[in-house]
N, C-alpha and C positions, 0 to 999 in steps of 0.2 A: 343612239342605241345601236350597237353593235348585232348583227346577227350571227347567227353560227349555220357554220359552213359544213358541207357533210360529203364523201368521195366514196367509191367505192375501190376497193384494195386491186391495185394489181396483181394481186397473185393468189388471193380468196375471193375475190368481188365481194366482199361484205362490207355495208355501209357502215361507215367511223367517220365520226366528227372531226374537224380542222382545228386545231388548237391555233390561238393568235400568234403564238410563240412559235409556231412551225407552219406557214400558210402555206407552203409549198409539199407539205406530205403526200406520198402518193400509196403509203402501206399503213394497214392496221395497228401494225406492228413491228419491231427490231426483228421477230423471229422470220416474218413475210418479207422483209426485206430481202435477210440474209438467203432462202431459200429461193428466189427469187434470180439472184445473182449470181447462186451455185446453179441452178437451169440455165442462166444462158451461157455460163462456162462451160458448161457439159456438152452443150449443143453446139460452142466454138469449137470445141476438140475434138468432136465427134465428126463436125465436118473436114477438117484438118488429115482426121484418118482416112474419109472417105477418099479423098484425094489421092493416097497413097498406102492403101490399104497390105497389113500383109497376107504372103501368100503359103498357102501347106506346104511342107518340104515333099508330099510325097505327089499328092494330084495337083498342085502350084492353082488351087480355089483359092479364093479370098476370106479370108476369117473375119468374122466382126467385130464391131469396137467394146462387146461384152467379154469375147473370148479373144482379146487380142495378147494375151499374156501366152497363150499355149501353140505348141508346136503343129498341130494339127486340125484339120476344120471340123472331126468326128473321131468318134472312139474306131470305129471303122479302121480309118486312115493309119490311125496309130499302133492297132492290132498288129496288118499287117506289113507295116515300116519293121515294127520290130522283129517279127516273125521270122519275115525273109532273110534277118542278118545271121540266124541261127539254123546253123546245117541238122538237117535233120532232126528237127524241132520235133516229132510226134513221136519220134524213139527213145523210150527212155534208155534201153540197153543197146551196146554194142553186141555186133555178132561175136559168138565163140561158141567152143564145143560144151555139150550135156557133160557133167562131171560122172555122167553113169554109161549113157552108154554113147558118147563121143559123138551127138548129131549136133550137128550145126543149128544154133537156137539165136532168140534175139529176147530171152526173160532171164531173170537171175544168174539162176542154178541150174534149172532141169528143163528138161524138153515137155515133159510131161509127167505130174506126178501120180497116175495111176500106170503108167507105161518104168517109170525108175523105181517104182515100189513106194514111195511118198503120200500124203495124204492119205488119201479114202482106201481102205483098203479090201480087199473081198478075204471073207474067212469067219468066223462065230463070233458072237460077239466076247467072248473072251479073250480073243486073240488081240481083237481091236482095242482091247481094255489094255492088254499086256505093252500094245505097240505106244498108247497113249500116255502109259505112265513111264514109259521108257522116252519119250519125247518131254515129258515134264522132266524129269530127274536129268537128263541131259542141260535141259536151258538151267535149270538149279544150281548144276555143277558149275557150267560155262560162269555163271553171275559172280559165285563166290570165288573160283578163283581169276576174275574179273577184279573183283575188289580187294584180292591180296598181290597185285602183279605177275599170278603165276602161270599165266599163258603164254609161252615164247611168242615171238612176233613171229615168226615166219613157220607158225604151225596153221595146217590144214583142216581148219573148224570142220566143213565138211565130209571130211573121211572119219574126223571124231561121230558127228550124229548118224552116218551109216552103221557105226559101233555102236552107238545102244539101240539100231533102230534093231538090227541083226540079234540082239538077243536074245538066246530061246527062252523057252517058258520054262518059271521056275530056278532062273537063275540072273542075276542080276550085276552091274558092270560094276566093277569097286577099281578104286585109286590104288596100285601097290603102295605108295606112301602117300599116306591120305595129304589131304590141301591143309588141314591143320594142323602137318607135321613137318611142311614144307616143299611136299613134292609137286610135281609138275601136271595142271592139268594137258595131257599128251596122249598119242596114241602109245607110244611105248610104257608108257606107265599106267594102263588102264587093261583088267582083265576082266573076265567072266567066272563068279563065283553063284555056287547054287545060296538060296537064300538063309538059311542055318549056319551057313560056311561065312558069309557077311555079317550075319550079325554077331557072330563070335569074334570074327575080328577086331570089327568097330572102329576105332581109330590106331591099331595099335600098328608098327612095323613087322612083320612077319616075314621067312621066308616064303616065298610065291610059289603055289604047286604049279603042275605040269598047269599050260593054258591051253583055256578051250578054243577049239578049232573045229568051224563047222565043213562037215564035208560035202 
């Protein structure tokens, strides 16, 4: 009478029975085996790295065998690797002059937009109204004829939106030949008409009266 033999698993310690057919089993299972033999893989290779571990390109530390695929031994590291290769990395603008009043700046456009007459502006709040919807009707213009190709390349958007920014009360910037009739959005083609005098126009070609000039 044969007895049965019982082992406990190298790689779960759980007791399983010896089948006659395999006296020599040393795992519960094909799955304990395999898992088994991928641990002391990992453990060969792992020692192999220690050996000759690599090192950060920038502090020349030693990286581990988890993070051995990457350049650096911390985000730290790699911050400022990259950091340093780019000149003046916290500037987003080159120096140049205010397009108002010519001081030496390092932001867009303007030096400051309560000093060039831009953003916030002091005066009633009707004025503010006037200034706001002459900054709408400006970006409106800019889009559409954006989307028919009619803004020369080498025109100065900027001296445009000082033109509707200048506009007085009560009168309003019209296109001599409107965008829908082919003309050019530009400073030369853009006047100062009172609002009665525009909407009679509308899209049509007209000769242009005398233009308004502020003194």
């Amino acid at each position: 009478m044969s007895m049965t033999k019982y082992i406990n698993c190298c790689n779960c310690n759980i007791l399983s029975e010896v089948p006659q057919s395999n006296p020599y089993k040393k795992f519960c299972s094909n799955r304990c085996g395999a898992l088994f033999q991928n641990k002391n893989s990992i453990n060969k290779n792992e020692e192999q790295y220690n050996k000759n571990p690599k090192l950060c390109i920038l502090c020349e530390n030693s990286i581990s065998y988890k993070q051995r695929i990457n350049k650096y031994c911390s985000h730290s590291c790699s911050a400022k690797h990259i950091n340093s290769n780019k000149p003046n990395s916290k500037r987003k603008y080159p120096k140049k002059n205010c397009i108002v009043c010519k001081k030496i700046i390092t932001n867009p456009f303007y030096c400051s937009r309560k000093r060039c007459g831009l953003g916030k502006i002091s005066g009633t709040p009707e004025e503010r109204l006037h200034r706001r919807r002459m900054l709408q009707r400006e970006a409106y213009a800019r889009y559409s004829a954006k989307k028919k190709y009619q803004t020369p390349i080498d025109e100065d958007l900027s001296s445009i939106k000082l033109f509707y920014q200048n506009c007085p009360k009560g009168y309003e910037v019209d296109h001599i030949i409107p965008i829908s009739k082919g003309g050019l959005h530009s400073l030369k083609n853009l006047q100062y008409l009172t609002i009665s005098e525009n909407r009679k126009k509308s899209n049509k070609i007209v000769e242009p009266p005398e233009r308004f000039e502020l003194s």
